[in-house]
C-alpha positions in Angstrom: -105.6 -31.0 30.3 -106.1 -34.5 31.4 -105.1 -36.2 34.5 -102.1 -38.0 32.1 -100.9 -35.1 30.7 -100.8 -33.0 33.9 -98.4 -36.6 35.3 -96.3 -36.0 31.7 -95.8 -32.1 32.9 -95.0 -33.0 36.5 -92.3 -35.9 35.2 -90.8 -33.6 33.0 -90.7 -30.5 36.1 -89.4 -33.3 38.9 -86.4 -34.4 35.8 -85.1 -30.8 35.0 -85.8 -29.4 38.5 -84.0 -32.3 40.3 -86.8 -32.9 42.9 -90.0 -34.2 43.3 -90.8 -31.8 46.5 -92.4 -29.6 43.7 -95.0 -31.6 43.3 -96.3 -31.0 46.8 -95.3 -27.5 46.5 -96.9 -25.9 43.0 -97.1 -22.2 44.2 -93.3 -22.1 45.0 -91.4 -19.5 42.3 -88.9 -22.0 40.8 -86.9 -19.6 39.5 -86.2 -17.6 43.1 -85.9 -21.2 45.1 -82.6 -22.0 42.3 -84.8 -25.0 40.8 -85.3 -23.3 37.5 -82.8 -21.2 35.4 -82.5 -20.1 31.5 -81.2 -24.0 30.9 -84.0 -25.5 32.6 -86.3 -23.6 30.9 -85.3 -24.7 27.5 -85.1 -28.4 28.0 -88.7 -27.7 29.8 -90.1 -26.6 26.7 -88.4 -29.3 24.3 -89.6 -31.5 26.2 -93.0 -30.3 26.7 -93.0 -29.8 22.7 -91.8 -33.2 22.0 -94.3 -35.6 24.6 -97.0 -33.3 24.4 -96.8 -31.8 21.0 -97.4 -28.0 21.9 -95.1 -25.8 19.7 -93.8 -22.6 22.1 -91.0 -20.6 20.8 -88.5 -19.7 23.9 -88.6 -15.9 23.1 -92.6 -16.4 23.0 -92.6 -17.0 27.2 -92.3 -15.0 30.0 -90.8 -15.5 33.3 -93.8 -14.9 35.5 -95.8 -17.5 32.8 -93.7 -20.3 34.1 -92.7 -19.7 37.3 -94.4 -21.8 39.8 -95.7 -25.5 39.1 -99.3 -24.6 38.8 -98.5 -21.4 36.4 -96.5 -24.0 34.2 -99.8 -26.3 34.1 -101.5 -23.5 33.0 -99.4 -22.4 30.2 -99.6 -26.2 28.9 -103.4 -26.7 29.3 -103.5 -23.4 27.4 -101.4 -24.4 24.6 -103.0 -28.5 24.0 
């Protein structure tokens, strides 16, 4: 993943998260601090599919996959 692409992820995190303190943060479990919820999660992933062109079926992800900022840069960098 390129420095551009990991900005495109962190855009889209700050928008459906409501913050930008997880930028700062990446380790934090979104999901445990009330940033992230089944909602969230979707709109995360049509959005990461639509700016960044990776297809990932909801039902295809885990929890733990995507719970901190630097797991969810992982799962994208993965799938590009």
């Amino acid at each position: 993943m390129d420095e551009a692409q990991e900005q495109q992820v962190l855009r889209l995190l700050v928008e459906v998260c409501g913050t930008d303190a997880i930028t700062s943060e990446r380790d934090v479990d979104l999901f445990e601090a009330g940033l992230l919820d089944s909602l969230g999660t979707t709109q995360l992933l049509v959005s990461l599919e639509d700016e960044l062109g990776i297809k990932v079926p909801p039902t295809a992800v885990e929890r733990e996959d995507i719970s901190t900022v630097n797991r969810i840069l992982t799962f994208v960098s993965e799938r590009l």
